[in-house]
TILUMPA-585917 format. One record per residue: residue number from 1; residue in three letters; x, y, z of N, C-alpha, C, O in turn. Coordinates in Angstrom, 1 decimal. Layout:
BEGIN
ATOM,seq,type,n_px,n_py,n_pz,ca_px,ca_py,ca_pz,c_px,c_py,c_pz,o_px,o_py,o_pz
ATOM,NUM,ALA,X,Y,Z,X,Y,Z,X,Y,Z,X,Y,Z
...
END
This chain:
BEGIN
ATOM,seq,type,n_px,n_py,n_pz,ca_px,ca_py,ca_pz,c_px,c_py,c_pz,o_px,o_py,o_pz
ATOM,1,UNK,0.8,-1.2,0.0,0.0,0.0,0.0,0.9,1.3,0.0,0.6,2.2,-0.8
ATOM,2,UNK,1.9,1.3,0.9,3.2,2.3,1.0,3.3,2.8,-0.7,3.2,4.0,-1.0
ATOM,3,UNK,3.6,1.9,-1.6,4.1,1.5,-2.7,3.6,2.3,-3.7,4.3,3.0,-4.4
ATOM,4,UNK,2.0,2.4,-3.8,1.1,2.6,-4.2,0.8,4.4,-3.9,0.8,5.3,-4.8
ATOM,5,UNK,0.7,4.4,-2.6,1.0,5.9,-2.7,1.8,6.5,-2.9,1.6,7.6,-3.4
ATOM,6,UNK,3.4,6.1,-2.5,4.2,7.2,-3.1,4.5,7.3,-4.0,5.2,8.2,-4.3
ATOM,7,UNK,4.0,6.2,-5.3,3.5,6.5,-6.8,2.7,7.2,-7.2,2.8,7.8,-8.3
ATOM,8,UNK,1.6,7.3,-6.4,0.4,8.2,-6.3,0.9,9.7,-6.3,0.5,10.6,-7.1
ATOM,9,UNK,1.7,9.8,-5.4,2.3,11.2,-5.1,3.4,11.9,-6.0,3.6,13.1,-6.5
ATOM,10,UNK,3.8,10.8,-6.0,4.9,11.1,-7.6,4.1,11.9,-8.5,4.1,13.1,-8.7
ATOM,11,UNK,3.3,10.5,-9.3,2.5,11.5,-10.3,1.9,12.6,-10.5,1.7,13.1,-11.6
ATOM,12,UNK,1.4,13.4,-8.7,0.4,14.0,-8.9,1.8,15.1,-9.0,1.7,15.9,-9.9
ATOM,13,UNK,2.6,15.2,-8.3,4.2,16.2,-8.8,4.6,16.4,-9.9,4.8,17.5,-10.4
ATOM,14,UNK,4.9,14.9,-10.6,5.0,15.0,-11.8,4.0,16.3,-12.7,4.5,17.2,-13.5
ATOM,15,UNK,2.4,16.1,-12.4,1.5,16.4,-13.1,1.4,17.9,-12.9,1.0,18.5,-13.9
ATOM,16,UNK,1.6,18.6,-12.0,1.7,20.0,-11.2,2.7,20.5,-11.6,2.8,21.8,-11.7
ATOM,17,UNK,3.9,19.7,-11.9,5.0,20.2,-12.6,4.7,20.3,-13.9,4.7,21.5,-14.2
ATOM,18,UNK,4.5,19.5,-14.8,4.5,19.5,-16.2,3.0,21.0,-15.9,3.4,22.1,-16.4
ATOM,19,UNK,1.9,21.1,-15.3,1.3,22.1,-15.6,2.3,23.4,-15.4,2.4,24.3,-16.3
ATOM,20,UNK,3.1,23.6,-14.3,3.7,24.9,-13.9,4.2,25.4,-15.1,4.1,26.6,-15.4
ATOM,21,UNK,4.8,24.4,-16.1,5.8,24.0,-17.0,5.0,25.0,-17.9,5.5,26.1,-18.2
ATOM,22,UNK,4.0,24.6,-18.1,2.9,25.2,-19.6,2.5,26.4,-19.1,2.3,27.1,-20.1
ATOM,23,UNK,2.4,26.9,-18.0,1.7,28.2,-17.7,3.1,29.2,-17.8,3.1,30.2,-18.6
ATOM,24,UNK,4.2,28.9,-17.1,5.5,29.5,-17.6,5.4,29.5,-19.1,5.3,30.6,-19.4
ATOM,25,UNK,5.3,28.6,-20.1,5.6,29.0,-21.4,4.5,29.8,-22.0,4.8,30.7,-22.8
ATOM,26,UNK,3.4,29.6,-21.7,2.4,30.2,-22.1,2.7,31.9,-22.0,2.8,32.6,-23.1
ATOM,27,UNK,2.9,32.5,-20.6,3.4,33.8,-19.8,4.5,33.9,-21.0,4.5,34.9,-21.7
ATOM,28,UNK,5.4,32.9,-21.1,6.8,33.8,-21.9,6.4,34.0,-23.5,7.0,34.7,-24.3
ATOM,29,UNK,5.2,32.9,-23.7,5.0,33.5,-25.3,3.9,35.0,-25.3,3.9,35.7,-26.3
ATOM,30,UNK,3.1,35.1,-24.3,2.8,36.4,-24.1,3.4,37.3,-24.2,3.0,38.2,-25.0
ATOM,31,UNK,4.6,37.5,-23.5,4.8,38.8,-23.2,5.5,38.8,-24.4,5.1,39.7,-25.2
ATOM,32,UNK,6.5,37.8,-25.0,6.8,37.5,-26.1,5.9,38.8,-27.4,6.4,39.7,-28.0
ATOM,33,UNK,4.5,38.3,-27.4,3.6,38.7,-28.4,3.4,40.5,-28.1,3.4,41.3,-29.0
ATOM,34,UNK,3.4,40.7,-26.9,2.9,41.8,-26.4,4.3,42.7,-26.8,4.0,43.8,-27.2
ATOM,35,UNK,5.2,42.5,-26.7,6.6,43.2,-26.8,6.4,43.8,-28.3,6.2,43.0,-29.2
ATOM,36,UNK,6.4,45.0,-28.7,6.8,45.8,-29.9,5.3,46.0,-30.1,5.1,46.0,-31.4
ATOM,37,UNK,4.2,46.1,-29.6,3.0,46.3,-29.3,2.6,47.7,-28.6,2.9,47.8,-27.5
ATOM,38,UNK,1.8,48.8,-29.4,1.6,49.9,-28.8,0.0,49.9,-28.8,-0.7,49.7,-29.8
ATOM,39,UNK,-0.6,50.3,-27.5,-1.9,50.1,-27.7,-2.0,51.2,-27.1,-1.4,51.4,-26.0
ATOM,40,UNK,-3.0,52.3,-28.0,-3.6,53.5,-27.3,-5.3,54.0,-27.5,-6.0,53.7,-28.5
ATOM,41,UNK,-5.5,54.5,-26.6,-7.0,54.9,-26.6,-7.4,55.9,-26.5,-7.3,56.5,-25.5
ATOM,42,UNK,-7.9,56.5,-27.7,-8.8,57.8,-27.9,-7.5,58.4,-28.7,-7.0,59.5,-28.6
ATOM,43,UNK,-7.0,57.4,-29.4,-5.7,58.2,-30.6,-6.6,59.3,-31.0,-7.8,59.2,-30.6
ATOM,44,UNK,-6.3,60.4,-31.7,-6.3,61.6,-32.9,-5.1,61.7,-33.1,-4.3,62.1,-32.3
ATOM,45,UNK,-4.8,61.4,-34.7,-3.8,61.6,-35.3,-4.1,62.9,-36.7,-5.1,62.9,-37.3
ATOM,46,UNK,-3.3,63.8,-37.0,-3.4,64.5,-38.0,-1.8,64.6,-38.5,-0.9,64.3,-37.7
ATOM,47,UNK,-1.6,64.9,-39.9,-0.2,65.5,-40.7,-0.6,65.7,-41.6,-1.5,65.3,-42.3
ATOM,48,UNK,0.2,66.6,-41.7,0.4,67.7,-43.1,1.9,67.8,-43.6,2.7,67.5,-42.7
ATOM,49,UNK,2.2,68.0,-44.4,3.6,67.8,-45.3,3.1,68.8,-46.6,2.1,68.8,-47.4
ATOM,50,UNK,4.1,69.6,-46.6,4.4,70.5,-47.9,5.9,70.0,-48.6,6.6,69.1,-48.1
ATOM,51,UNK,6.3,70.6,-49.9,7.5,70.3,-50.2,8.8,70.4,-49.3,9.2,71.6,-49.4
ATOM,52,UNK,9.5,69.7,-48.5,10.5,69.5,-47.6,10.3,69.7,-46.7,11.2,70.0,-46.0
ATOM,53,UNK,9.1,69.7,-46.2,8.8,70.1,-44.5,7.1,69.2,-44.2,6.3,68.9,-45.1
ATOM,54,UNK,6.9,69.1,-43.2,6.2,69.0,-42.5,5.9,68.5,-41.4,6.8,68.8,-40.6
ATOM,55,UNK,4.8,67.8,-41.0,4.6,67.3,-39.3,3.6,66.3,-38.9,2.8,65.8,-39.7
ATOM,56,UNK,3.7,66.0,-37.7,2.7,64.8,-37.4,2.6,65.2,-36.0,3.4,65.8,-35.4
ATOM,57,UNK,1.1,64.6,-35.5,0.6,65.3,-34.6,-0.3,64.4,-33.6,-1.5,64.4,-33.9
ATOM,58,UNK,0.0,63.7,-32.8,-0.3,62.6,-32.1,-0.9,63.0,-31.1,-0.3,63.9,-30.6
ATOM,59,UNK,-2.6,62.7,-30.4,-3.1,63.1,-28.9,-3.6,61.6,-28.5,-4.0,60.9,-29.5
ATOM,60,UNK,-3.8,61.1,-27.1,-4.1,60.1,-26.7,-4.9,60.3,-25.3,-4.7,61.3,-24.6
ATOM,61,UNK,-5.6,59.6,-25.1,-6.2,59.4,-22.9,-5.4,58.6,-22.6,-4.8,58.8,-21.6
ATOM,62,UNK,-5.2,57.4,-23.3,-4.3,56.1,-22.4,-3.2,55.1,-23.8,-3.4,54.4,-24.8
ATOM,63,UNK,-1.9,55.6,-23.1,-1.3,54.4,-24.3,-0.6,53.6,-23.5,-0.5,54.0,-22.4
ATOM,64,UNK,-0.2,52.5,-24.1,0.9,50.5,-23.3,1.9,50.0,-24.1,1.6,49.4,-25.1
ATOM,65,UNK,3.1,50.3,-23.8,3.4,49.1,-25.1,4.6,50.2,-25.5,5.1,51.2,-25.2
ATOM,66,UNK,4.6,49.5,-26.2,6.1,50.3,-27.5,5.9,50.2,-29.0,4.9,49.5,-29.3
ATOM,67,UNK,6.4,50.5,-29.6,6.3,50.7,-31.1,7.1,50.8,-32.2,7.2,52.1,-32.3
ATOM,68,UNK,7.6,50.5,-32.9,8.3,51.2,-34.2,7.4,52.1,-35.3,6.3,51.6,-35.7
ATOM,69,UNK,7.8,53.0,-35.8,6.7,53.7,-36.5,7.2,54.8,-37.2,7.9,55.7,-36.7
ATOM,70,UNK,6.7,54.7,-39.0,7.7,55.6,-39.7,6.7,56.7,-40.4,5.5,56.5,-40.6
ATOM,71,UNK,7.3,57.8,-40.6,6.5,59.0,-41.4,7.2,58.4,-42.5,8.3,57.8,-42.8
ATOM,72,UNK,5.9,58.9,-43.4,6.7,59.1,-45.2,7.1,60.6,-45.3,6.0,61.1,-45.1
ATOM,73,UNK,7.9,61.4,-45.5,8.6,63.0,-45.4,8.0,63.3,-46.6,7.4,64.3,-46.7
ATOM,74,UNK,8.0,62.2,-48.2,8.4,63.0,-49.2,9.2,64.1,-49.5,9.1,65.1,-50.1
ATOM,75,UNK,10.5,63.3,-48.6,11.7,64.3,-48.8,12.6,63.3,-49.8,12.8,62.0,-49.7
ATOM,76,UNK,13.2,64.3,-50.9,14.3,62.8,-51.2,15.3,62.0,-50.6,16.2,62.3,-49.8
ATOM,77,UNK,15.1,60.8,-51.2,15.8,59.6,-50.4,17.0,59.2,-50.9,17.2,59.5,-52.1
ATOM,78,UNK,17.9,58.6,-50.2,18.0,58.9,-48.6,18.4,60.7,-48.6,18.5,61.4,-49.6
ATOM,79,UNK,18.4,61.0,-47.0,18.5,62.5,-46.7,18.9,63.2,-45.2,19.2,62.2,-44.4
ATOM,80,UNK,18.9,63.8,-44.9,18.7,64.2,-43.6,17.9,65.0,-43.4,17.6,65.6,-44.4
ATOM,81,UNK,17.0,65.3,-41.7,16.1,66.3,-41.9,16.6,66.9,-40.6,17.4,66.3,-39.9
ATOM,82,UNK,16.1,67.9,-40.1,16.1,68.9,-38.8,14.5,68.5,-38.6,13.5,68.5,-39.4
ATOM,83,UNK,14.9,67.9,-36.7,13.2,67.7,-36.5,13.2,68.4,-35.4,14.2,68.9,-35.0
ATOM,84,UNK,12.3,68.5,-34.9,11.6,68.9,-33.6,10.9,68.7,-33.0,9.8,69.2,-33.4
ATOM,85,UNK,10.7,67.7,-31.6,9.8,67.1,-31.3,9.0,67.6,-30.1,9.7,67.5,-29.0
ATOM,86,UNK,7.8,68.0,-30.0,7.4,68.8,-28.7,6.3,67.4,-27.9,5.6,66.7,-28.6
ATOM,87,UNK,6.4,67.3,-26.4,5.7,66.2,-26.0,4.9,66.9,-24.5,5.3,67.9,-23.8
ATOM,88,UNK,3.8,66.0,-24.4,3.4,66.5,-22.8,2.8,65.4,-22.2,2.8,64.6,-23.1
ATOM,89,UNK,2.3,64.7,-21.2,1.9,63.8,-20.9,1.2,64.1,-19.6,1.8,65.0,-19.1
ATOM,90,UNK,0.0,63.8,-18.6,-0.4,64.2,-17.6,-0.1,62.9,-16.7,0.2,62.9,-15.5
ATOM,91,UNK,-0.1,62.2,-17.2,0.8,61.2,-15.9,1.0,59.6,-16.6,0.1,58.9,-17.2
ATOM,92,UNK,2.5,59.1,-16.4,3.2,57.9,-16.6,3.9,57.9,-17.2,4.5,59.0,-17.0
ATOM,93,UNK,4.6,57.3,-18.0,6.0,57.2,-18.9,5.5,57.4,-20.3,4.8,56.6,-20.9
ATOM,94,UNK,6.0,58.6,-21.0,5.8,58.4,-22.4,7.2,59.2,-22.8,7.5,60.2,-22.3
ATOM,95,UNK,8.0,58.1,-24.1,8.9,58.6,-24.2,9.1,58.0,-25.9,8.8,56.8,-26.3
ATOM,96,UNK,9.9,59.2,-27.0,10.0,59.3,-28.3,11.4,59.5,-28.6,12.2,60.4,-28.3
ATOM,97,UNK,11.6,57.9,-29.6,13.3,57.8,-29.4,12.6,58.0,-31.3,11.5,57.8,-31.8
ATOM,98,UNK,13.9,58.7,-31.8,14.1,58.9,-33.4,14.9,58.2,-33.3,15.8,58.0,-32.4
ATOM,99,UNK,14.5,57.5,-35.0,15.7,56.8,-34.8,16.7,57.0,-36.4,16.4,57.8,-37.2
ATOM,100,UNK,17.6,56.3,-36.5,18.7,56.4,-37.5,18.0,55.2,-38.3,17.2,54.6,-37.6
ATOM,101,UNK,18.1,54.8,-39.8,17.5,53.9,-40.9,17.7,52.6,-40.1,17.0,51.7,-40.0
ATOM,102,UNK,19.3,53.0,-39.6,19.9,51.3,-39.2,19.1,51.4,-37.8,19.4,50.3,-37.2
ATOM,103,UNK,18.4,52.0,-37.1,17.6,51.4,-35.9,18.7,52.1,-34.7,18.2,52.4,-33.6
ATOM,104,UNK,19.7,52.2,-35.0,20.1,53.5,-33.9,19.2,54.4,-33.6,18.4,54.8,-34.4
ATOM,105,UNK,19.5,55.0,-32.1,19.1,56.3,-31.4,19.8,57.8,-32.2,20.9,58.1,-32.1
ATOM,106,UNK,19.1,58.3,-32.8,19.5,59.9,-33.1,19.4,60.8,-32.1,20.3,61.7,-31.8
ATOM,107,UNK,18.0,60.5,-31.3,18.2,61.1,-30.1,16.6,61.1,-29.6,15.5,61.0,-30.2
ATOM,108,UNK,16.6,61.2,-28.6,15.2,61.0,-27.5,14.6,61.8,-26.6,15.1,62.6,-25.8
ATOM,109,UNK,13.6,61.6,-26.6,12.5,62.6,-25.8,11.9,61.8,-24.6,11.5,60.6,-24.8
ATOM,110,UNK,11.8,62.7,-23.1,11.0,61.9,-22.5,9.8,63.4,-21.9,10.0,64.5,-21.5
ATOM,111,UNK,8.6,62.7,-22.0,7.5,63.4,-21.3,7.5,63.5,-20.2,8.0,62.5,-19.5
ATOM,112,UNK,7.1,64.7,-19.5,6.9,64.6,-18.0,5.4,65.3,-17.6,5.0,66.3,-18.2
ATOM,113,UNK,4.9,64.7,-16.5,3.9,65.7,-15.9,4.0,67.3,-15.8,3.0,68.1,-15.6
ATOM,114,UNK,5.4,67.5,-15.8,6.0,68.9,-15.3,6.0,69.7,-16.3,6.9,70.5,-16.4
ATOM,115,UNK,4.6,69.7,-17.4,4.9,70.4,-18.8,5.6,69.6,-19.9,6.1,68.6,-20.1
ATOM,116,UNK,5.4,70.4,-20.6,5.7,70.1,-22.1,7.1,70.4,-22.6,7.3,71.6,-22.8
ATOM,117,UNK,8.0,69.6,-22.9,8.9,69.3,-23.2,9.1,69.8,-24.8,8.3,70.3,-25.5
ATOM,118,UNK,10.6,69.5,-25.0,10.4,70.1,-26.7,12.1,69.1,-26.9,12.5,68.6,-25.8
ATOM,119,UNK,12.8,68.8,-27.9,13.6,68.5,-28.3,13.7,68.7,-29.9,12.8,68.9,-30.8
ATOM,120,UNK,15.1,68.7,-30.0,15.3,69.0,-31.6,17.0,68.0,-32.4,17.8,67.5,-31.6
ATOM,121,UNK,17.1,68.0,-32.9,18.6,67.2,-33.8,17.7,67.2,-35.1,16.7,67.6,-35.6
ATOM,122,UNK,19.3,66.3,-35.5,19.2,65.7,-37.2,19.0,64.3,-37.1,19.6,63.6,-36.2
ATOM,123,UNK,18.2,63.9,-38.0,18.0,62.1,-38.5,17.9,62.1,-39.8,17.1,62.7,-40.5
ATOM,124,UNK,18.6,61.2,-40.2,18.6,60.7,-41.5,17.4,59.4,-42.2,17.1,58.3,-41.6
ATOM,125,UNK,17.0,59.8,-43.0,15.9,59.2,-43.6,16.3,58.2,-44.3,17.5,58.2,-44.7
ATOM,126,UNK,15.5,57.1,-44.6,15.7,55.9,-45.3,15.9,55.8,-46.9,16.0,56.7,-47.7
ATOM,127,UNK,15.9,54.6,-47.2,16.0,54.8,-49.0,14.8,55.3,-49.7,14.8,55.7,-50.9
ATOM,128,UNK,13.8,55.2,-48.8,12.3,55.7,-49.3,11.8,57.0,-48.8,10.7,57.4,-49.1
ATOM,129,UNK,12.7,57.7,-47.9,12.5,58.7,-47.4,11.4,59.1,-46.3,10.8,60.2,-46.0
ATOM,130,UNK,11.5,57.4,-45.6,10.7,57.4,-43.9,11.6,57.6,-43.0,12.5,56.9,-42.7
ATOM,131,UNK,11.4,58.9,-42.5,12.0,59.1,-40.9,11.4,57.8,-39.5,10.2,57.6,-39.4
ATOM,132,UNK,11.9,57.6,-39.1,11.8,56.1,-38.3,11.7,56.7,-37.1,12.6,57.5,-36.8
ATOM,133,UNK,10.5,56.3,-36.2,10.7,56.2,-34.5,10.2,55.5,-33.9,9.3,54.8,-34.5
ATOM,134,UNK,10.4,55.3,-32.6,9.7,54.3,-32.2,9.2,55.4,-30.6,10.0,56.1,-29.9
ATOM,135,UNK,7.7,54.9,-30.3,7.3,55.1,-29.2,6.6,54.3,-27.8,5.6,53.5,-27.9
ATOM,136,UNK,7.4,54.7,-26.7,7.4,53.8,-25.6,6.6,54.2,-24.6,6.8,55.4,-24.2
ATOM,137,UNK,5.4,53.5,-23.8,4.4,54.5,-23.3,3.9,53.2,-22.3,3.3,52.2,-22.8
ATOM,138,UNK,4.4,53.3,-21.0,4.1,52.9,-19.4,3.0,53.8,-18.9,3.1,54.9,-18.4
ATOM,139,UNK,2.0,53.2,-19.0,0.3,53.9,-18.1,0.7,55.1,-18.2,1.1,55.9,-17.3
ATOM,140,UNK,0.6,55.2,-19.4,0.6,56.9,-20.1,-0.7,57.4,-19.8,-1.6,56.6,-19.7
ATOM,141,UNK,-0.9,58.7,-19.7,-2.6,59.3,-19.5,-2.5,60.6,-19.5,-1.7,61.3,-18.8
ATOM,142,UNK,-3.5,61.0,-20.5,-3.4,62.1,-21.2,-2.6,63.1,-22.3,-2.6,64.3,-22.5
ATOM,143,UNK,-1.8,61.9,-22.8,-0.4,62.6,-23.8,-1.0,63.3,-25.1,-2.2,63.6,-25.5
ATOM,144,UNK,0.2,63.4,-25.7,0.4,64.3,-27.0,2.2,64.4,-27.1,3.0,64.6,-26.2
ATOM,145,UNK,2.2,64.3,-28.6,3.5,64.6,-29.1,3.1,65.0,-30.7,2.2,64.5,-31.4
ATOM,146,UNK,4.2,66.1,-31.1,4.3,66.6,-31.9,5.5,66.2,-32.9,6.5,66.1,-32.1
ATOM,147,UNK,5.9,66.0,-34.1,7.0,65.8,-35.1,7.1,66.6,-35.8,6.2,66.5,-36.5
ATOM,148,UNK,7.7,67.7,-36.1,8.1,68.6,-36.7,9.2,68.1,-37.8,9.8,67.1,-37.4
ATOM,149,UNK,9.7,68.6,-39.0,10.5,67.8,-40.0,10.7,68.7,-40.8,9.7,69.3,-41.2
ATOM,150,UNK,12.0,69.1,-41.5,12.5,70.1,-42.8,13.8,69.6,-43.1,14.7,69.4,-42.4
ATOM,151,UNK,13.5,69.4,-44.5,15.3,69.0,-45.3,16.3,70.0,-45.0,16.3,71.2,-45.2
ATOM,152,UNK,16.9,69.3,-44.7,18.5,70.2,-44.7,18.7,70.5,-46.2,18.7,69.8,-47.2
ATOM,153,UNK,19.0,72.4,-46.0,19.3,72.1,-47.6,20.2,72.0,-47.7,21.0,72.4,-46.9
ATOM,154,UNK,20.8,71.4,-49.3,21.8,70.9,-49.9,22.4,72.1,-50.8,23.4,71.9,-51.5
END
């Protein structure tokens, strides 16, 4: 009878383990899925672009997640532009990295409750002439960011 149960016991270890097993993979193919995922609510997006300049114009209540995300400039490609990026956020993390074609940092913005921020550099545009950024936003609430953009002239 001894015999019997600590077979009994085994398995049911065995069985609790192999579940722990699946809920751990399950969790890592989640976050897995969720990673490079931006989710926001109550987006308004607007842009406008003239010949070598223009902008984009982002408002939100609640964003999660991160992002990669390109403007088309219709500036010619490849190029550099002068940008400017103005941001505000009423409470959480929201923060706007530009980036370089190859996925380098050109340079980064972070939001604060404490007002509206502004930043400015140069980034270089792709072979198609998409300026690249990506945006990162921890129980963001109440944001906005602005892209400002003009060709360097040649």
């Amino acid at each position: 009878m001894r015999y019997i149960w600590q077979q009994y016991l085994l398995s049911v270890s065995l069985i609790q383990m192999i579940q722990r097993i699946a809920r751990v993979f399950v969790l890592g193919v989640g976050a897995v899925a969720v990673s490079g995922c931006l989710l926001m609510a109550g987006q308004q997006q607007s842009s406008d672009f003239q010949e070598g300049a223009g902008n984009l114009s982002v408002a939100f209540v609640s964003a999660e997640g991160s992002q990669r995300r390109t403007i088309a400039t219709e500036a010619p490609a490849p190029g550099e532009l002068n940008v400017i990026v103005l941001m505000s956020v009423d409470r959480g993390d929201l923060r706007l990295d530009l980036l370089e074609p190859d996925g380098s940092v050109a340079f980064s913005i972070e939001g604060s409750p404490e007002g509206q921020r502004s930043r400015s550099g140069t980034v270089s545009t792709d072979d198609q002439g998409r300026l690249h950024y990506r945006v990162v936003a921890r129980n963001a609430r109440n944001g906005s960011f602005q892209i400002l953009y003009q060709r360097l002239s040649s």
